[in-house]
C-alpha positions in Angstrom: 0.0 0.0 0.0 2.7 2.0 0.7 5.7 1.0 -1.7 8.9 2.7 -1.0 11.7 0.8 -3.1 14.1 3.8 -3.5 17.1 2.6 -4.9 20.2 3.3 -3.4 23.7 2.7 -5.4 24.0 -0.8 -3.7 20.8 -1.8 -4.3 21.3 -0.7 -7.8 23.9 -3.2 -8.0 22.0 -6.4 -6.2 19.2 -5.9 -8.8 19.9 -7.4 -11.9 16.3 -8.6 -13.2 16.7 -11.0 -16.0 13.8 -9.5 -17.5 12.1 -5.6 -17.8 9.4 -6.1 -16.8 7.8 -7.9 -14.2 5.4 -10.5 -16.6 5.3 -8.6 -20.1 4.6 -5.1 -22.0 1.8 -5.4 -21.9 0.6 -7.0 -18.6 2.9 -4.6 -16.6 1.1 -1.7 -19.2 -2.6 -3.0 -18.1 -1.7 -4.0 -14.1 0.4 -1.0 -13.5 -2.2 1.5 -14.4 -2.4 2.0 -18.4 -6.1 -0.1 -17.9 -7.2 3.2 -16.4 -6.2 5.8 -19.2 -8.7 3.2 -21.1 -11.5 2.6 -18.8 -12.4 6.2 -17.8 -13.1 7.7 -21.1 -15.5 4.7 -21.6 -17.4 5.4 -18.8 -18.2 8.6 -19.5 -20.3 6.8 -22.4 -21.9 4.6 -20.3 -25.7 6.1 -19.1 -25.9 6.4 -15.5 -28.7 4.0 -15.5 -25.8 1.0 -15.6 -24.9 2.4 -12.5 -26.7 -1.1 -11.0 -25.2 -3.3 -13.0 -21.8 -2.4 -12.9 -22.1 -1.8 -9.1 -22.9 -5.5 -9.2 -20.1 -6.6 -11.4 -17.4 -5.1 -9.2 -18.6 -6.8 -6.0 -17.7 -9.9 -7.9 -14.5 -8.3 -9.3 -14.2 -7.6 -5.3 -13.8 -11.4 -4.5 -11.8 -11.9 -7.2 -9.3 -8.7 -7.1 -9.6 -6.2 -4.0 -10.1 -9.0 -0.9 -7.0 -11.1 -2.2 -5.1 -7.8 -2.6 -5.7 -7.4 1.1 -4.9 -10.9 2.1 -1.6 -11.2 0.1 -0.5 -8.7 2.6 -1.5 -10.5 5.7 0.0 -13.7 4.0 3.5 -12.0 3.4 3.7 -9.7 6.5 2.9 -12.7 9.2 5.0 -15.6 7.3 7.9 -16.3 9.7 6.3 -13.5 12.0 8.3 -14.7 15.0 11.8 -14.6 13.3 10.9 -10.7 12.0 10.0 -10.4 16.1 13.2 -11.3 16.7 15.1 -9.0 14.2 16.7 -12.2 13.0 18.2 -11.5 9.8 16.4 -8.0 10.1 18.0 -4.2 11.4 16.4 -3.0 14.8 14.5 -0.3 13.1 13.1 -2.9 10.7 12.2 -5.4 13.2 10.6 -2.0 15.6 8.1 -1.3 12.5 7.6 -5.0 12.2 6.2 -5.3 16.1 4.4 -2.0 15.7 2.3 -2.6 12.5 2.1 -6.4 13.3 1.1 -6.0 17.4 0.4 -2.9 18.2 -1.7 -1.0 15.7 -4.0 -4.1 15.3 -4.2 -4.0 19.5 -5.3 -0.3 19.4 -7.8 -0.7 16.6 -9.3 -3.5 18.3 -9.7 -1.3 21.8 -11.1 1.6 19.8 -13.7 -0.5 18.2 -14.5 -2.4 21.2 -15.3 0.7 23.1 -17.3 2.3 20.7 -19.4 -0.4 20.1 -19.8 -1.4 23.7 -20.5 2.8 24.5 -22.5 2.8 21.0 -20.8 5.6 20.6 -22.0 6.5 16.8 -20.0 9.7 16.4 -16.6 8.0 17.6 -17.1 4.7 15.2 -17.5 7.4 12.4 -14.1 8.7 13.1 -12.7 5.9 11.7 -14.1 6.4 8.4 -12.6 9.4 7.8 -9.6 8.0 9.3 -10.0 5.2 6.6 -10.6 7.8 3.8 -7.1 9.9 5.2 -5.0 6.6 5.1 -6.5 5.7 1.9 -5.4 8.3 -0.3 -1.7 7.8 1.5 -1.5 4.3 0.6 -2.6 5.1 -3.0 -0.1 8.1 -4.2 2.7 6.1 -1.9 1.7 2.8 -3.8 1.8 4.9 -6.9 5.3 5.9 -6.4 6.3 2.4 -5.4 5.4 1.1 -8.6 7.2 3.6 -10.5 10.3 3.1 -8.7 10.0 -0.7 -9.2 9.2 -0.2 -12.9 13.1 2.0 -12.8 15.1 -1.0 -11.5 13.4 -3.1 -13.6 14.3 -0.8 -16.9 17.5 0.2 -15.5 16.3 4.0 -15.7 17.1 5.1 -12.1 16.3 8.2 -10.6 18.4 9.9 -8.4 17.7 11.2 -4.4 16.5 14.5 -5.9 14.5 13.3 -8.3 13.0 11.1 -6.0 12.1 13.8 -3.8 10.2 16.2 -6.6 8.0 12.4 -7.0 7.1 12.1 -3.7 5.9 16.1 -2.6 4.3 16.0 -5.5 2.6 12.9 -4.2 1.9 14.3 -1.4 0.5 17.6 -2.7 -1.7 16.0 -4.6 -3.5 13.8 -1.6 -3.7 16.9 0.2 -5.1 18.8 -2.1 -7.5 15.8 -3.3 -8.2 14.8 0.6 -8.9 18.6 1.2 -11.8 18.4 -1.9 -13.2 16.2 -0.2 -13.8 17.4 2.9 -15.2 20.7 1.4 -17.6 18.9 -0.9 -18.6 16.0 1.5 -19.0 17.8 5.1 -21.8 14.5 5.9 -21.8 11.4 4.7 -23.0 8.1 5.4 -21.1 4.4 5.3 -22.4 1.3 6.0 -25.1 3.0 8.4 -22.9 5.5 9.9 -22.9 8.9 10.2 -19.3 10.4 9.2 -18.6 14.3 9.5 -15.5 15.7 7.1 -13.4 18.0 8.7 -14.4 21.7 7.4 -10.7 23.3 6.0 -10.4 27.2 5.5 -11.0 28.4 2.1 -7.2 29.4 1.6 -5.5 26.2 3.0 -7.3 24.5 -0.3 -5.9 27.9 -2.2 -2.6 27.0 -1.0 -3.0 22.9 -1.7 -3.8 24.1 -5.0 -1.3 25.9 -5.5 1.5 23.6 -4.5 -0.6 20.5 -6.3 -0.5 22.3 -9.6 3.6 23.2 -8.5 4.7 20.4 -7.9 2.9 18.8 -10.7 5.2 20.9 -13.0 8.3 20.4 -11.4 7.4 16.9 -11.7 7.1 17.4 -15.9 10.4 19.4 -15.8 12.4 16.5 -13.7 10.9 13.9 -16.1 11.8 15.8 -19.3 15.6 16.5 -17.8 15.3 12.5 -16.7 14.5 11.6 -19.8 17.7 13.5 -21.5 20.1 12.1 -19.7 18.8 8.5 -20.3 19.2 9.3 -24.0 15.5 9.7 -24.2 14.1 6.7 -22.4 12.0 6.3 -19.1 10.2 3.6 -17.2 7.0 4.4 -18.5 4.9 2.1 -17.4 6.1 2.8 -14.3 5.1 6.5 -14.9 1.5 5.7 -16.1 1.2 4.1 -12.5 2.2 7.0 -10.7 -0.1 9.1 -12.9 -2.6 6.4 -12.2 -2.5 6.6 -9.1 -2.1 10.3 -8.4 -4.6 12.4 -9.9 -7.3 9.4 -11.9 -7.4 7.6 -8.9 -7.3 10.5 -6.4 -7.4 13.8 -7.6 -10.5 13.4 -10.3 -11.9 10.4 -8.6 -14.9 12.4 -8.2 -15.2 13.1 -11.7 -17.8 10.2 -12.5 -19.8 8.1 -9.9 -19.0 5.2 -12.4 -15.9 5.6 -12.1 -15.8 5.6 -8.5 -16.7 1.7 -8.3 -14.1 0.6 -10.6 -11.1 2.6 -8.9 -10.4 -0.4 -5.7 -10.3 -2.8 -8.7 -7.6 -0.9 -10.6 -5.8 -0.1 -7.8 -5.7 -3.7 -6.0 -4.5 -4.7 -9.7 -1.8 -2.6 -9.6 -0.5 -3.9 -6.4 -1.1 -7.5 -7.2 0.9 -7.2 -9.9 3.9 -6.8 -7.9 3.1 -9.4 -4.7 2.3 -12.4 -7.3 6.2 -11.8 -8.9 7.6 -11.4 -5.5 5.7 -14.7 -4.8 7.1 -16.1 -7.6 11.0 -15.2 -7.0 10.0 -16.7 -3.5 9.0 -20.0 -4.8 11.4 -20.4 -7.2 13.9 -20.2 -4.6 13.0 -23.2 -3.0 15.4 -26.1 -3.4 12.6 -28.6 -5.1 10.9 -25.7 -7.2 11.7 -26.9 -10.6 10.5 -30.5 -9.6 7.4 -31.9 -11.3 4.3 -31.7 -8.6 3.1 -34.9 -6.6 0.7 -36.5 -7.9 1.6 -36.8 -11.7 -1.8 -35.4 -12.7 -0.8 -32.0 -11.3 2.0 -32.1 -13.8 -0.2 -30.5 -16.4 0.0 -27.2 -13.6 3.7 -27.0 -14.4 6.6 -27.2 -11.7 6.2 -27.0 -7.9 6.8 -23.3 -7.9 4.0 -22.6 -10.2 1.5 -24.9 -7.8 2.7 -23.3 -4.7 1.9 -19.8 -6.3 -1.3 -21.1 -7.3 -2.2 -22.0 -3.9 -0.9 -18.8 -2.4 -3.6 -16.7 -4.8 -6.5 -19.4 -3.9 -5.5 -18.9 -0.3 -5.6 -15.0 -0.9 -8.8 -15.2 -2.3 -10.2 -17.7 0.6 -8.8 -15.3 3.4 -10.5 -12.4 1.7 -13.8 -14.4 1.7 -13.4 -14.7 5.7 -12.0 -11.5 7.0 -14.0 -9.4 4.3 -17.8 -12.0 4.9 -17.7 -14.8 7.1 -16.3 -13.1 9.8 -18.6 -10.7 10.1 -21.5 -12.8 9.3 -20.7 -14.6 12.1 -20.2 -11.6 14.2 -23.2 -10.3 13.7 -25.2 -13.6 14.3 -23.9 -14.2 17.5 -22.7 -11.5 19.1 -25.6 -9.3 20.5 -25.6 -5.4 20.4 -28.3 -2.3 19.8 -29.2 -2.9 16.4 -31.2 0.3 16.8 -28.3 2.9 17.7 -25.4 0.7 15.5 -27.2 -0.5 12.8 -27.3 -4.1 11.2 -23.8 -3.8 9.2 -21.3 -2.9 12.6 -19.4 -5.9 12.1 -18.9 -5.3 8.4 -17.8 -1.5 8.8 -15.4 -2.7 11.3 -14.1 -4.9 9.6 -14.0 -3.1 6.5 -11.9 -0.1 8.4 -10.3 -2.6 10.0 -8.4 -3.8 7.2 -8.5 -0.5 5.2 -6.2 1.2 7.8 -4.0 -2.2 8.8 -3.1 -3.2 5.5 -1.6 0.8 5.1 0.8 0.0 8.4 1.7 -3.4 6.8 2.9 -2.1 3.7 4.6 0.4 4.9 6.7 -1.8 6.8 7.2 -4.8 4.1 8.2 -3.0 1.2 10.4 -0.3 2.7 14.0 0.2 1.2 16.4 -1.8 3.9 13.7 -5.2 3.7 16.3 -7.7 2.7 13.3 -10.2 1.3 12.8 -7.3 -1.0 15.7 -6.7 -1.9 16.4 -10.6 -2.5 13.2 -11.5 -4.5 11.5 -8.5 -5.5 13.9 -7.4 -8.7 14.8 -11.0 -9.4 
């Protein structure tokens, strides 16, 4: 959720990717973002009475795309939990963010939504959608640069610490300004049954996030054209069209359709699987037996082991999504009494929900930091 793979000139020498890309043109094109430059301008085709229909179409694309894109990160983040604990094989400050987003954000959540259930407190469960909302545009401008700065080892079209900096305030000054928007054109809203209140900002702090949006944004263009010059006219551009992507179609102009609105997790989710099923991959393949044929023989037909195991990790992520994302709340609700009246019929699945919104931003931020010697090892393989 929150990729930050800057390269540093020792890393740049442990990456050698056989490849450019991590599965093809135009895979990395579609996954990385380029599906969204194609998308949008059909929707704006599309008659808002499909609004139903397609509303329907992405809660299927949810099993099959968002939920797994959540679980992958519980999968990866938790494997060998107790050795990351430990700060075996890890650097204290590494191992620190490992115990904070792994046992001590999950802890605090869990208190907060205790109490405010238990107090029915309506108006302190809605602060955690607009907590949700804040640490959702974060994870998708920080994704956004990730992927572009994956896309750069990959091509071999590096960017330098200052030109890394120009990215990310522009990233930055563009989720303010977009998270700012928001709260001026949304001051109430409801989700899931709550009542959520948008914090009202001054008419000239959105001036100013305006301004520094739209100035960053062009000293963004300049870096990339100087960039581009010195690489004798060549740039990792798919990893550009996800950091556009992700920036202002995804953040910035959400708004711009209600369509449009629905299909944005999907994209997104995409864009990040895209990366955890190679990393999987390189992980797999460095198992002593991966090359092996699968027991029994008729699972030869799947390819090697490696190929299985990767297969089983994506069904996993798509049965762990099904549980944290529906059963588990189902069940919640069923047998756990509370006042249906004050909290509604859906508490269990807006907890949830915010639950694993705002968790799966900590875990990112910790797993695919700079520093994170499994990234380093399997990532640009």
């Amino acid at each position: 959720m929150a990729l930050d793979l800057s390269v540093d000139a020792e890393a740049r020498k442990a990456a050698t990717p056989p490849g450019k890309y991590l599965f093809g043109p135009v895979a990395d094109f579609l996954m990385l973002g380029g599906s969204a430059f194609l998308i949008l301008p059909v929707l704006f085709f599309v008659p808002r009475d499909y609004e139903g229909p397609l509303a329907a179409t992405m809660v299927v694309v949810a099993y099959l795309v968002n939920y797994p894109h959540f679980a992958h990160s519980y999968q990866i983040f938790y494997r060998n939990f107790g050795r990351k604990a430990r700060g075996d094989g890890y650097d204290r400050s590494l191992q620190l963010r490992y115990i904070f987003a792994g046992v001590i954000v999950p802890v605090i959540m869990a208190l907060f939504f205790v109490y405010g259930a238990a107090t029915s407190n309506t108006r302190l469960l809605g602060l955690a959608a607009n907590a949700m909302f804040f640490f959702v545009g974060w994870h998708y401008v920080k994704q956004g640069y990730g992927m572009l700065m994956v896309d750069a080892v990959l091509k071999r079209k590096f960017f330098d610490n200052r030109d890394k900096k120009v990215l990310l305030v522009n990233s930055y000054a563009v989720w303010i300004l977009a998270w700012l928007q928001t709260n001026t054109a949304v001051m109430q809203g409801q989700y899931y049954g709550f009542q959520y209140y948008t914090f009202a900002a001054p008419s000239w702090i959105t001036d100013i996030a305006v301004l520094a949006a739209v100035g960053s944004t062009a000293a963004t263009l300049l870096m990339l054209v100087n960039r581009w010059r010195r690489n004798g006219g060549g740039l990792p551009y798919n990893g550009i069209m996800a950091y556009v992507a992700s920036l202002y179609l995804w953040i910035l102009i959400a708004r711009i359709n209600p369509l449009w609105l629905l299909v944005v997790p999907a994209l997104h989710s995409l864009q990040y699987l895209a990366v955890v099923w190679r990393y999987q991959t390189n992980v797999e393949r460095d198992v002593s037996d991966a090359g092996r044929d699968p027991e029994p023989k008729i699972l030869s037909a799947l390819g090697p082991r490696y190929r299985l195991r990767v297969l089983g990790f994506i069904i996993g992520g798509g049965a762990l999504g099904y549980l944290g994302f529906w059963l588990i709340p189902f069940v919640l609700t069923a047998v756990i009494p509370y006042d249906k009246q004050v909290l509604g019929s859906s508490l269990f699945f807006f907890i949830v929900l915010i639950f694993i919104n705002v968790h799966h931003y900590f875990l990112d931020n910790v797993m695919w930091r700079r520093g994170n010697p499994e990234v380093s090892k399997y990532l640009f393989r």
